[in-house]
C-alpha positions in Angstrom: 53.5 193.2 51.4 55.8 190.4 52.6 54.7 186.9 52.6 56.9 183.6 54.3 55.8 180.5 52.7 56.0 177.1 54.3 56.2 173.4 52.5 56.2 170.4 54.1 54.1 168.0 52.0 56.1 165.4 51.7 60.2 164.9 52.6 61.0 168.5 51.5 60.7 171.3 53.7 61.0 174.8 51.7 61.1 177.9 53.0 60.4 181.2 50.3 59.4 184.7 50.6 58.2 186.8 48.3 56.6 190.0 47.4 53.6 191.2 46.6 54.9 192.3 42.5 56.1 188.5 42.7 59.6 188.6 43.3 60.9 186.2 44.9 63.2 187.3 47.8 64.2 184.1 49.1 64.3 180.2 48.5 65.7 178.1 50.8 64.9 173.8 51.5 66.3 170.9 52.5 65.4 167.4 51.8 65.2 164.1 53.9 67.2 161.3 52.4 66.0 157.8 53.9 68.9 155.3 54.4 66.5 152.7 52.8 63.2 152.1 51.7 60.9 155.6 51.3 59.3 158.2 53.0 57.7 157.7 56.2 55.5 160.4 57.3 56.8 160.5 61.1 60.2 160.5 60.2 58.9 163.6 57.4 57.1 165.3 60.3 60.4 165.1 62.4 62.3 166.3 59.7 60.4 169.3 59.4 59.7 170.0 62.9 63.6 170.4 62.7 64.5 172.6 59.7 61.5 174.8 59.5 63.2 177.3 61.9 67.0 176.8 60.7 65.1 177.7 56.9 63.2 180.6 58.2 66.6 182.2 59.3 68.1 181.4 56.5 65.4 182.8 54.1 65.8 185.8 56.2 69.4 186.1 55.8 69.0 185.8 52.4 66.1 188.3 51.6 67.9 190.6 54.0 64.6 191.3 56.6 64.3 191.2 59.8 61.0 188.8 61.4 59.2 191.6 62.3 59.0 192.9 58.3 57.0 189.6 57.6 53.4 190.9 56.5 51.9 187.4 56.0 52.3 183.4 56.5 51.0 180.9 54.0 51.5 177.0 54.5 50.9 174.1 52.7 47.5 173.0 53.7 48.0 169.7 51.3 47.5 167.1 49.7 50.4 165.3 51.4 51.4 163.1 54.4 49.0 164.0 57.4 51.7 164.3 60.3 53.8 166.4 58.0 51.3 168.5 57.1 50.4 169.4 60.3 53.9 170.2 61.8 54.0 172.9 58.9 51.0 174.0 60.0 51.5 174.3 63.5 54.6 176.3 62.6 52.7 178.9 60.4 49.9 179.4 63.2 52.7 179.9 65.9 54.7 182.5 63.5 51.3 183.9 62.7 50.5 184.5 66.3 53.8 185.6 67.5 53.9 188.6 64.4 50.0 188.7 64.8 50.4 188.7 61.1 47.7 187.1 58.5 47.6 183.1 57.9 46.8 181.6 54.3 46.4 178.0 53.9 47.0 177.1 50.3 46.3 174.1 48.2 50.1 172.7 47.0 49.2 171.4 43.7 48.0 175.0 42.6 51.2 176.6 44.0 52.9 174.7 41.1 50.8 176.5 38.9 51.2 179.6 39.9 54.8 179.7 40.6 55.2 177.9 37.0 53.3 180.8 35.4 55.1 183.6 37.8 58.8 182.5 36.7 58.0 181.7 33.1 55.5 184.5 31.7 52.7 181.6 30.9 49.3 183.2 30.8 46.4 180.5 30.6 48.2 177.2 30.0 47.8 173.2 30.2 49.7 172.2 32.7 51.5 168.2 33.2 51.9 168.4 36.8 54.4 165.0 37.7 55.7 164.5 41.2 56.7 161.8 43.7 52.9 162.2 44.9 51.2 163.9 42.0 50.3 163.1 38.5 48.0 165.4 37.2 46.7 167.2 34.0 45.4 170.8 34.7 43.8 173.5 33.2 41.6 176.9 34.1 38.3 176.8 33.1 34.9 178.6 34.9 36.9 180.1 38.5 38.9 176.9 38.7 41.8 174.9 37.6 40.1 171.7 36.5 41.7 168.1 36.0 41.5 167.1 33.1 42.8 163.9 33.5 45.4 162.0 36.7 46.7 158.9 37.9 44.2 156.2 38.7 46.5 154.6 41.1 50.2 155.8 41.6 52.1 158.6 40.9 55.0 158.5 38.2 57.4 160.1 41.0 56.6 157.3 42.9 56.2 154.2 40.1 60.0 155.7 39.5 61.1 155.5 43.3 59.1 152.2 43.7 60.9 151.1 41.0 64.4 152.0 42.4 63.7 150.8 45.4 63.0 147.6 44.5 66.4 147.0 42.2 68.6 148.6 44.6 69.0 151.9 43.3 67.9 153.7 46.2 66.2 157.0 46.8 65.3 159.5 45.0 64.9 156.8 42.0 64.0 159.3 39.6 67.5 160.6 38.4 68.9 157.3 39.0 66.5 155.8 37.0 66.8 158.5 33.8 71.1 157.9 34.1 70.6 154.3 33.4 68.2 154.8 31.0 70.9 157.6 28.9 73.1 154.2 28.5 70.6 152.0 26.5 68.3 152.1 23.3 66.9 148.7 23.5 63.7 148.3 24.4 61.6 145.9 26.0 57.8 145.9 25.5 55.5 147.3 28.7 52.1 147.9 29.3 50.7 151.4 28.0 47.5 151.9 30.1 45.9 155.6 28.6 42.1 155.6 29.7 41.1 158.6 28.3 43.2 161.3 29.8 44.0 159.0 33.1 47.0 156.8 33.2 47.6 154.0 35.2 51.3 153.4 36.0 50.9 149.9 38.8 50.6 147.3 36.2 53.9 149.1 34.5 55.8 149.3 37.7 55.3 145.4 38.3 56.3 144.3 34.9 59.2 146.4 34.8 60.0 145.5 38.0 59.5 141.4 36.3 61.3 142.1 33.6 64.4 142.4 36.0 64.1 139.7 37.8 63.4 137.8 34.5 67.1 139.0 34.1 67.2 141.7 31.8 69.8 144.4 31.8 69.2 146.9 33.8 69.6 150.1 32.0 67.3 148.5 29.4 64.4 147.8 31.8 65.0 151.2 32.6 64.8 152.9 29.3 62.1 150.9 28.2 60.1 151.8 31.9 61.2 155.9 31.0 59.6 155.7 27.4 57.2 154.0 28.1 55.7 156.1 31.2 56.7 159.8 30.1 55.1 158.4 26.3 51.5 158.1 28.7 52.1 161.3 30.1 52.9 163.2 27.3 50.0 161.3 25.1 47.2 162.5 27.7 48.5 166.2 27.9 48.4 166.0 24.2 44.3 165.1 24.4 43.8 167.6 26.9 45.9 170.5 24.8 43.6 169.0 21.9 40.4 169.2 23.6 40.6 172.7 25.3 42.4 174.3 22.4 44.7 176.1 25.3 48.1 177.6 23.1 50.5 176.9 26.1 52.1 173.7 28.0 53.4 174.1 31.4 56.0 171.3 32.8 55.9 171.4 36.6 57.0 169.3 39.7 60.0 167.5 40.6 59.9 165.0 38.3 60.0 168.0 35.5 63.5 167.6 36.3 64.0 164.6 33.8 65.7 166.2 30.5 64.0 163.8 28.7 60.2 164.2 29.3 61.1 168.0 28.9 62.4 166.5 25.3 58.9 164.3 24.4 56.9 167.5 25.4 58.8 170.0 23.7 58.6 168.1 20.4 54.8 167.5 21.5 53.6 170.9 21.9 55.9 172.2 18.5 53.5 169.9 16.6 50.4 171.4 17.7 51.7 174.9 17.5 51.8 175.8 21.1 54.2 177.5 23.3 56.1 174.9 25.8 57.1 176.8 29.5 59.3 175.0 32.0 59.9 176.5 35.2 63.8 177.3 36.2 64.8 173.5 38.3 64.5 175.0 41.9 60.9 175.6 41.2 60.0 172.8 39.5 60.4 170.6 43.1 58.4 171.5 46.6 60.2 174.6 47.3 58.9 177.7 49.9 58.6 180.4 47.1 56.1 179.0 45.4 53.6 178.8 48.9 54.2 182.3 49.4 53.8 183.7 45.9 49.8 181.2 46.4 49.3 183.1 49.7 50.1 186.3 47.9 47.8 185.6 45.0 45.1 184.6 47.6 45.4 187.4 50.0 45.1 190.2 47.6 41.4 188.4 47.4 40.6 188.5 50.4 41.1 184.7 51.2 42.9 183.9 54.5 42.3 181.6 57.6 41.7 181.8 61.4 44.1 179.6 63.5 40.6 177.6 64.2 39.9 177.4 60.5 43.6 176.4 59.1 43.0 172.7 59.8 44.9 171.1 56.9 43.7 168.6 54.1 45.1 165.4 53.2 43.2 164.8 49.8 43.0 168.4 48.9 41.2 168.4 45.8 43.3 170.5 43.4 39.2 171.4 41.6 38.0 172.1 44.8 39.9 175.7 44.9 38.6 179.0 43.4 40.9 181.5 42.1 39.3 184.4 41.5 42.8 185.7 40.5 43.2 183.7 37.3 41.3 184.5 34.0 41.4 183.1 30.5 43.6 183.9 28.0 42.2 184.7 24.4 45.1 182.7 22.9 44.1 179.8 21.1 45.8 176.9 18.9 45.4 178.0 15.6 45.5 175.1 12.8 47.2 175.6 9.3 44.3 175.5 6.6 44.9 171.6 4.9 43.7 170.5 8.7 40.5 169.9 9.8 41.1 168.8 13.3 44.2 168.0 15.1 43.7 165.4 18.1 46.4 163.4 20.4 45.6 160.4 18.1 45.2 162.0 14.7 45.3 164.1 12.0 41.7 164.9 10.2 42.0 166.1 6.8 39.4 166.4 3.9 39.2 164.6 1.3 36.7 163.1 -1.5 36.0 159.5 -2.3 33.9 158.1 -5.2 32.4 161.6 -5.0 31.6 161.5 -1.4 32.7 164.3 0.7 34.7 162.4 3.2 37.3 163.0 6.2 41.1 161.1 6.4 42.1 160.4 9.8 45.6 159.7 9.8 47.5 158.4 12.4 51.2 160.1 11.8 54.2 159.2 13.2 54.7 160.9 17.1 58.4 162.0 17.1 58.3 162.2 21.2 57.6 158.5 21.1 60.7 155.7 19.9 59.6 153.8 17.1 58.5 150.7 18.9 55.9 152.6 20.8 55.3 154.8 17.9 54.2 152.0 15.5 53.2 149.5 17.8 50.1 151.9 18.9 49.0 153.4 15.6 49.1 150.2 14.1 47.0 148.6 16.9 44.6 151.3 17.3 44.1 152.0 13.5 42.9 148.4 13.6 41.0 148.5 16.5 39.1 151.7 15.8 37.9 150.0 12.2 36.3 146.9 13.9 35.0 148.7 17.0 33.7 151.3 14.5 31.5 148.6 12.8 30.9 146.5 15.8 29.1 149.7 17.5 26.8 150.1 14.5 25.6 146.2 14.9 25.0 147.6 18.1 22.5 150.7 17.2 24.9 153.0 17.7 25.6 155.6 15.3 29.1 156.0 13.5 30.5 157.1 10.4 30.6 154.8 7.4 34.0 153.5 6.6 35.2 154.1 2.9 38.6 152.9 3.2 41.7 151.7 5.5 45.6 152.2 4.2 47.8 150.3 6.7 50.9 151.3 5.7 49.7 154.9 6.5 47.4 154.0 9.9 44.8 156.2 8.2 41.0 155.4 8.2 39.3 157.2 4.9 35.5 157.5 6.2 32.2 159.1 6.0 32.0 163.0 7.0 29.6 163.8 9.4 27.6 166.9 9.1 26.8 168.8 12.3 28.6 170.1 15.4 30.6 168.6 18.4 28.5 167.8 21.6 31.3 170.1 23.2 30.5 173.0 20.8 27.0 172.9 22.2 28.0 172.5 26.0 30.3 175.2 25.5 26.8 177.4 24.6 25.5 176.6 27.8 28.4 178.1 29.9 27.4 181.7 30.2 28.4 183.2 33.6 24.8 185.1 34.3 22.9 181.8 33.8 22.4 179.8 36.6 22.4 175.7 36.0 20.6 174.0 38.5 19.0 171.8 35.1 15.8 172.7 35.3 16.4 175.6 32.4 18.6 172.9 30.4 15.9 170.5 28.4 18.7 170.6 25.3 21.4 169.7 27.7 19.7 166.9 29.4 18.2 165.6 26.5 21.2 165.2 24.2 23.0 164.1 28.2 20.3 161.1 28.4 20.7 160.3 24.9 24.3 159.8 25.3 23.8 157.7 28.4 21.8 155.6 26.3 24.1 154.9 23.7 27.3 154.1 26.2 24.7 151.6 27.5 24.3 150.3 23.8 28.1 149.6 23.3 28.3 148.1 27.2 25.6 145.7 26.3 27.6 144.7 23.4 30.7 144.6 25.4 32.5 147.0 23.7 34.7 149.7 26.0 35.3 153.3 24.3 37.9 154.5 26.0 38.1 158.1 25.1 34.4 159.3 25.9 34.5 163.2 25.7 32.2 165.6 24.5 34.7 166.0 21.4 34.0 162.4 20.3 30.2 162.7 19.9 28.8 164.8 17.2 25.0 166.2 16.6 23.6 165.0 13.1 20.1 166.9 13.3 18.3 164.2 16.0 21.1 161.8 15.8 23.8 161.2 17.7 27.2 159.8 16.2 30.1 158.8 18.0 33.9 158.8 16.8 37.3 158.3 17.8 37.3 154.5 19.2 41.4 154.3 18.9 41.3 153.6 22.6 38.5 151.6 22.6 38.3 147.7 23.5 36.2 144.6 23.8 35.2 143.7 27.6 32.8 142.8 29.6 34.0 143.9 32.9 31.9 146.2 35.1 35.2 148.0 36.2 35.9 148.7 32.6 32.8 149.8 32.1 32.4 152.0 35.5 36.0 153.5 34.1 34.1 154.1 30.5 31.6 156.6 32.5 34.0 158.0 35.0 36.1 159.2 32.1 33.2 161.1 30.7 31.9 162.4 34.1 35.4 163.7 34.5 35.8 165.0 30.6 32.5 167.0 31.6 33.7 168.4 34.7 37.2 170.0 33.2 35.4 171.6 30.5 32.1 172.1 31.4 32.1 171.8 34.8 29.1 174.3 35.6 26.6 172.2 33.9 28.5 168.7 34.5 26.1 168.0 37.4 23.1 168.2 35.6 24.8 166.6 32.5 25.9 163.5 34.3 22.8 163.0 36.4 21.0 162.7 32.6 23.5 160.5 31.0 22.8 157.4 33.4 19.0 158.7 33.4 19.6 156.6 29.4 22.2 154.5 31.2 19.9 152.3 32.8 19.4 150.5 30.2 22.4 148.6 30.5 22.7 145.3 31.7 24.5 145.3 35.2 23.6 148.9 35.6 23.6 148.8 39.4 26.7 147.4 39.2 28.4 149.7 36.6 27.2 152.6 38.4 28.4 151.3 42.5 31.8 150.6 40.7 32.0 154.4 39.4 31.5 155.4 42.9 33.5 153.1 44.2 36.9 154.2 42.0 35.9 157.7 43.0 35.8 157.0 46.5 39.4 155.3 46.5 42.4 157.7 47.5 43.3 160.0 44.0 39.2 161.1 44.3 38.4 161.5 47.9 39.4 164.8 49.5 37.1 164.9 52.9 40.1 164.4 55.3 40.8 167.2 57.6 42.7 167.6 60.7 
């Protein structure tokens, strides 16, 4: 079986073929470069509509087959720019009819993934997906790849471009950006906006862009804008490696290109014992190869499309695709015995004080961050987490008792809990014969309300966690006890708090996203006893609706 893919997401139009053992026959693209300012999606479409058939014969030349030993055409179905998406299309349904050969419509995102995994022998991995359109956190869990965690506004591809752009550096900004940033080693204090395992990278792009016009040098600005961006990302796949317990990283998308992000999550993923893949650089970018190798993979399961069913999808959810294909790997990180736990933000080691039983959470030093992010945070968070700690009790919230803090270490020596992770009895719950409509679940919606009722607790007092998973909340008998506020913060605004719960909706979905339904429904059943609840709740509606949640356009 032969298969032709198609890409034309964006300003890249890749064409690839490959077989149905996975080798790749044939990669051929070609990129738009705009004179000025960035992509627009006509001129994209145009490009397309005028290399897609100069590629095909080239791809053919190059795979040494004739058209009529095509068995297959898959095409980028999205997310992307609409007018570009549909010229690919059109082009796949017209080489579909002529050949009368099958059509696959496949999600992009996913075709990262999978070509990732083909080309580097990955099994079951997270994977930091960064483009000029795409910043997510992915992992396979229950039939789908799950995201864990994204961009609540723009991509880094395009807070790089954006950025470049606006001094004059022109386009593509990324490798302009990470040259200028190889000449300088000062750096000049950004916003760092983690929420959980989103990142936000506007506010970052604005102040860098300030800093310039404030006169700064510009390889500084740009160093400082590189560390402190590719620090975020690497930070939030940390969390999500931490709370899935996955043993491989996957690096994918063009901006996987930058040597040093490859650097931060190399060093990253040694710490936690975990195997680090990068794709080889032509399929890190859009490229053709990695569409076909999707409509392979989706074929041989019986998934394809009727030319009056291949409409494509703007805001194609990456979640929203099975893949019956894909299955989880027994591989697991595996700590050495002096650790407890090992999170993004911590070390957890045991320990005794005054004859207590306790637990030390350490913050050590992160050798993929520079110094002055590196202490800055864990010095700022330590102190944080103390006070938010004991702020949340005088709010009838349950945490643990704090023995002792050591600043010169950023370690917090405090009370052990006894009892499991809300995530270790979730994960009970997600047997594959059990259906969960919630109705069989009184456990899971009880302990779901409970928590609802607790978040509502610390909103009332004003106080924002900032890193609610089920990993952070652990089952004393009745009693619910909730950790890990390095994140957290004082506010009292309702799109703080609306971003409090979509972080936990969104924790719930990744990992357990058959019951998340249920779960979440529960959690602002106790919810509503916070003060503004009608507004809390509109406003986590409201940032799902906007653009990086939506996926209901078709065309």
């Amino acid at each position: 079986m032969i298969c032709i893919g198609i890409e034309g997401t964006a300003e890249k139009t890749g064409v690839g073929i490959v077989d149905s053992e996975g080798r790749i026959l044939a990669s051929r693209g070609k990129s738009l470069i705009p004179e000025s300012g960035g992509i627009h999606p006509r001129e994209a479409a145009e490009h397309h509509a005028k290399s897609i058939v100069p590629l095909i014969k080239e791809a053919l030349s190059e795979a040494d087959l004739k058209l009529s030993q095509l068995n297959l055409v898959a095409f980028s179905r999205g997310p992307g720019l609409g007018p570009a998406l549909r010229t690919t299309a059109t082009a796949a349904r017209a080489l579909s009819l002529s050949l009368q050969i099958p059509l696959v419509g496949v999600n992009h995102c996913i075709g990262h993934v999978e070509i990732g995994k083909l080309t580097t022998g990955a099994e079951d991995p997270v994977t930091l997906y960064v483009s000029g359109g795409n910043t997510q956190i992915i992992a396979f869990d229950s039939g789908r790849y799950r995201v864990f965690g994204e961009t609540l506004d723009i991509a880094i591809g395009n807070c790089l471009d954006q950025f470049a752009r606006s001094v004059d550096l022109g386009h593509p900004g990324g490798p302009k950006v990470e040259d200028l940033a190889q000449k300088s080693k000062r750096y000049l204090k950004l916003p760092y906006t983690v929420k959980g395992m989103d990142l936000s990278f506007s506010g970052l792009l604005t102040a860098a862009i300030r800093k310039y016009e404030a006169g700064k040098p510009l390889e500084d600005v740009c160093y400082s804008l590189q560390e402190t961006a590719f620090s975020m990302l690497v930070e939030v796949t940390e969390r999500a490696l931490a709370h899935a317990k996955k043993q491989e990283v996957l690096l994918c998308g063009g901006v996987a290109a930058n040597s040093r992000l490859r650097e931060m999550l190399s060093s990253m993923t040694s710490a936690h014992y975990a195997d680090f893949y990068i794709p080889p650089i032509e399929y890190c970018g859009d490229n053709g190869a990695m569409i076909a190798w999707m409509g392979q993979l989706m074929y041989q399961q019986g998934m394809q499309d009727t030319v009056e069913n291949s409409t494509v999808i703007q805001k194609y959810r990456t979640d929203q695709v099975d893949v019956p294909w894909m299955k989880s790997s027994n591989k697991h990180l595996k700590l050495p015995p002096e650790l407890l736990e090992k999170g993004a933000e911590a070390n957890i080691y045991p320990g005794r004080w005054m004859e207590e039983e306790v637990v030390i959470k350490k913050r050590i030093p992160k050798s993929y961050r520079i110094d002055e992010i590196d202490h800055y945070l864990r010095k700022k968070r330590t102190k944080k987490e103390a006070k938010l700690l004991s702020e949340a009790k005088r709010c009838g919230v349950s945490t643990p008792l704090i023995y002792d803090i050591e600043k010169k270490e950023h370690s917090i020596v405090m009370e052990k809990i006894q009892g499991p992770q809300v995530k270790e009895v979730f994960d009970g719950f997600r047997l594959s014969d059990i259906k969960f409509d919630g109705s069989e679940l009184p456990t899971i919606k009880k302990i779901s309300e409970k928590i609802g009722v607790n978040i509502a607790r610390l909103h009332n007092c004003g106080i924002i966690h900032g890193d609610l998973t089920t990993s952070n909340m652990i089952l004393q008998g009745d009693e619910l006890v909730f950790i890990d506020f390095g994140l957290g913060k004082m506010s009292e605004l309702v799109e703080d708090k609306g971003v409090d719960l979509l972080v936990f909706k969104k924790a719930i979905s990744g990992i357990h996203y058959k019951i998340a339904e249920s779960c979440f429904d529960s959690v602002l059943e106790g919810y509503r006893i916070a003060r503004d609840y009608d507004q809390i709740v509109g406003k986590v509606r409201e940032i799902e609706g906007r653009g990086r949640y939506t996926s209901d356009d078709s065309f």
